[in-house]
C-alpha positions as a Markdown table, in Angstrom:
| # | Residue | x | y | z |
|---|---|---|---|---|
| 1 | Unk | 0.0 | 0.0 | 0.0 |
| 2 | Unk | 2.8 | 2.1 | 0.4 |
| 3 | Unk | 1.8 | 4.3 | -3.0 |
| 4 | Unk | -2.0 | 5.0 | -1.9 |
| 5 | Unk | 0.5 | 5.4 | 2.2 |
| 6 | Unk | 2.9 | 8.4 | 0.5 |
| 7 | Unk | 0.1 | 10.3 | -0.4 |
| 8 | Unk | 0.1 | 10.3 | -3.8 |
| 9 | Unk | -1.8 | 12.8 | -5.1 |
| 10 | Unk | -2.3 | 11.3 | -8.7 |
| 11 | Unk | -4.8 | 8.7 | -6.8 |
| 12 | Unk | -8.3 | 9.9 | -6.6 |
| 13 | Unk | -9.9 | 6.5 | -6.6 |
| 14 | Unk | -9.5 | 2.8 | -6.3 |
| 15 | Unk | -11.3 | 0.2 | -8.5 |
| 16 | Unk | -10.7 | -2.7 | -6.1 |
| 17 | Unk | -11.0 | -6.4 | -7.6 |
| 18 | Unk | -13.5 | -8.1 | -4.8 |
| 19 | Unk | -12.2 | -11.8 | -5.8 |
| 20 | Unk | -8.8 | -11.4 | -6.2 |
| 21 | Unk | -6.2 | -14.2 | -5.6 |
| 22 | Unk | -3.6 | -13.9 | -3.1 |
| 23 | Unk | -6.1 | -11.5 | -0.9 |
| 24 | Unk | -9.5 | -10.8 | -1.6 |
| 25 | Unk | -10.5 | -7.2 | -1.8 |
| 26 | Unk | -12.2 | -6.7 | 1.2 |
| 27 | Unk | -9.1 | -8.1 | 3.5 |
| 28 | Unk | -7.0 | -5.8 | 1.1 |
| 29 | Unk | -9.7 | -2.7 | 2.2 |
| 30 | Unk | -9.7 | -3.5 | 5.5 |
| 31 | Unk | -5.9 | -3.6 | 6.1 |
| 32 | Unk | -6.4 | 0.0 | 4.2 |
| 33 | Unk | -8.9 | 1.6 | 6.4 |
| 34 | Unk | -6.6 | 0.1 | 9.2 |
| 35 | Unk | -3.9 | 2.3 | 7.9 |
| 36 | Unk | -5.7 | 5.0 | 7.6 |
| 37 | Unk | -6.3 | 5.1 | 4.1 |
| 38 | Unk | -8.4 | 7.3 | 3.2 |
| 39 | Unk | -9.1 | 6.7 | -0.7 |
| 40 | Unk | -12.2 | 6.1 | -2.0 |
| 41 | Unk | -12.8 | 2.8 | -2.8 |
| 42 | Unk | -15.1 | 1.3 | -5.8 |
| 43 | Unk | -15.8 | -2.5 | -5.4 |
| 44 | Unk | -15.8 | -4.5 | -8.6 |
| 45 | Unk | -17.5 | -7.9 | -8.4 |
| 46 | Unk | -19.7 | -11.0 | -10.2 |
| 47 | Unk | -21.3 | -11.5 | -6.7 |
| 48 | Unk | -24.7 | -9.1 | -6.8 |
| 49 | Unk | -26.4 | -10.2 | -3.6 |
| 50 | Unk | -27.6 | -7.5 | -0.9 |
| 51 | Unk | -25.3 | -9.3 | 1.8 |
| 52 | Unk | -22.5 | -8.9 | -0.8 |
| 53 | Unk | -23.0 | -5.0 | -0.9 |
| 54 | Unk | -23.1 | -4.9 | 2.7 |
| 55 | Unk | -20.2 | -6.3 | 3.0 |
| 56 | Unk | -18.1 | -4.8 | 0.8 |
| 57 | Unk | -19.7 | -1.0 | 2.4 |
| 58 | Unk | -18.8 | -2.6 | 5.9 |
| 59 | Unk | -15.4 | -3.0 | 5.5 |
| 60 | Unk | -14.8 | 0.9 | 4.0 |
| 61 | Unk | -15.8 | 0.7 | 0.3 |
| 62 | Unk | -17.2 | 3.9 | -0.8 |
| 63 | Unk | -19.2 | 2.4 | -3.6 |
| 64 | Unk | -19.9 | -1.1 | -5.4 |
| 65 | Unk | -20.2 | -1.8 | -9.1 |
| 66 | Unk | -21.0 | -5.4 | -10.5 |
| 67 | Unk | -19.3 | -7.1 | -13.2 |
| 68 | Unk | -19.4 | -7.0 | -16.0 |
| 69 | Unk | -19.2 | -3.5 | -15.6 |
| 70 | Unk | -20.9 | -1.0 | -17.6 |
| 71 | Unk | -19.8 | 2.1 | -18.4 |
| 72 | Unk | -23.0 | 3.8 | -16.7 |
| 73 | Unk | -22.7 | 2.8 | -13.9 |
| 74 | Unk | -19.0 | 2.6 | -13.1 |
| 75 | Unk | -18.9 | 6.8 | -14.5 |
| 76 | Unk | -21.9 | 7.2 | -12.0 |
| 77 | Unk | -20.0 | 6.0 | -9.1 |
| 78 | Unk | -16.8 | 7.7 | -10.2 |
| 79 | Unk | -18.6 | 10.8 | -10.1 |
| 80 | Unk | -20.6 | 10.4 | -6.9 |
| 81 | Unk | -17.1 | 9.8 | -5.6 |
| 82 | Unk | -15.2 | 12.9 | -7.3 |
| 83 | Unk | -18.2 | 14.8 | -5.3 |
| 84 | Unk | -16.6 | 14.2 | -2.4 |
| 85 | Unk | -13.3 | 14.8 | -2.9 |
């Protein structure tokens, strides 16, 4: 994490991966949030389920988008985010 930890000011927002292999994405945002990482977050993920959204909001996701991802919807919560910036 040590890019988003620097303070990198070229990173706005994070498209993070919910199934991805060595660490899923909401270990990866929890360690994050742990560290005080701030970013905003946008889940990515197949799995579409209330409990699933929940999930990925209760572990400091900002927003969720479900694959496959469509250009509507991933702008909309790119802009929601860039609201609060």
């Amino acid at each position: 994490f040590g890019f988003v930890e620097r303070g990198n000011d070229s990173i706005d927002i994070i498209l993070m991966d919910v199934s991805m292999p060595v660490m899923d994405g909401l270990t990866t945002t929890k360690y994050m949030r742990d560290a005080n990482i701030t970013t905003p977050i946008v889940a990515l993920t197949a799995h579409t389920s209330l409990e699933d959204k929940c999930s990925c909001l209760d572990v400091g996701m900002n927003d969720f988008v479900t694959k496959p991802v469509r250009t509507k919807e991933i702008t909309e919560a790119i802009d929601r985010l860039m609201l609060e910036i």
